[in-house]
N, C-alpha and C positions, 0 to 999 in steps of 0.2 A: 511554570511548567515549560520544559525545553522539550521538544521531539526532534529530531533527527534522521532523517531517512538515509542510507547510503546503501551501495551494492547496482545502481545505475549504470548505464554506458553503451555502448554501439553493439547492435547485435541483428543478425542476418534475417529475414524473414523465416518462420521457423524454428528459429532458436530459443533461449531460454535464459533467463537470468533471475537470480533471488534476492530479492529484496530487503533487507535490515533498516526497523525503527528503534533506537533505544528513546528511553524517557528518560530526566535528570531532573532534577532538585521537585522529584513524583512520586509517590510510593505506585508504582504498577500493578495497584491489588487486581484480587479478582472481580471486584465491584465496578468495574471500568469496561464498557464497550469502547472498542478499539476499531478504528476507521481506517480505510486506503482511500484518497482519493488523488484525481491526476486533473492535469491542465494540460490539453495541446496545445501549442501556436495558434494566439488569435482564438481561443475559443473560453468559455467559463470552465467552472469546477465541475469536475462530474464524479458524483461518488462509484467507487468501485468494488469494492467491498466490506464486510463488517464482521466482526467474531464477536460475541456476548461473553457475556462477564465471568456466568457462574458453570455455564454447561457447555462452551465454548463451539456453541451453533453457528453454524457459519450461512452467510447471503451475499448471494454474487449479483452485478447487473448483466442483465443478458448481453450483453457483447464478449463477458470474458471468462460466462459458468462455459464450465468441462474444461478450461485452460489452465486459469488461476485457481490458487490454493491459497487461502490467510492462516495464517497459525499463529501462536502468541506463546509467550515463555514466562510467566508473571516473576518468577525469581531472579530471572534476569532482567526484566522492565522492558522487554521485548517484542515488538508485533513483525511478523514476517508474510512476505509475499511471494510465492513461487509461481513463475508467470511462464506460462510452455507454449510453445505453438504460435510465439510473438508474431504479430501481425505489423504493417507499415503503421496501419491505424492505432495503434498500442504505443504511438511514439507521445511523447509529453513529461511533464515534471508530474514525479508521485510523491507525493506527502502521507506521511498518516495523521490521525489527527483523534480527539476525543469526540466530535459529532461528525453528522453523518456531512455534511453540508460543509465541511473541512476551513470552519471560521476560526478553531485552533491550532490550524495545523500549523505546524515548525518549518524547519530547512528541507526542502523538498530535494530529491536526486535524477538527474533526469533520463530517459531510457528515450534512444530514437533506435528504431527498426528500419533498415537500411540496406539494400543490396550494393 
């Protein structure tokens, strides 16, 4: 399983950026809970969000419900992250990953918030 995060990059307090994970040599059915999780500088993984498999419910960690949105695209082997209202603290590498605890996770992309 390969995941891939892209859509990263420098963005102003405030601002907004959208996230892309595709999966490769995975079939991205709907039987797959799909993960976001992120790493700051100097600090552990922290999960950030999760979309279920078959009814695509969505659970945020309190630092980024009303901000963040996870969505998922299964025909295109897709999970996405719409992050609004970026904070300095929102700075870090995001991975998505198949658990929540991101021991799967792929090539991460990184988002720093920045004035």
């Amino acid at each position: 399983v390969q995941l891939q995060a892209s859509g990263g990059g420098l963005v102003r307090p405030g601002g907004s950026l959208r996230l892309s994970c595709a999966a490769s040599e995975f079939t991205f059915s709907s039987l797959h809970w799909m993960y976001w999780v992120r790493q700051a500088p100097g600090k552990e993984i922290e999960w950030v969000s999760s979309i279920s498999s078959d009814d695509g419910v969505t659970y945020y960690a309190d630092s980024v419900k009303g901000r963040f949105i996870i969505s998922r695209h299964d025909a295109k082997n897709s999970v996405y992250l719409q992050m609004n209202s970026l904070k300095s603290e929102d700075t870090g590498v995001y991975y998505c990953a198949l658990d929540r605890r991101g021991a799967s996770r792929g090539q991460g992309t990184l988002v720093t918030v920045s004035s």
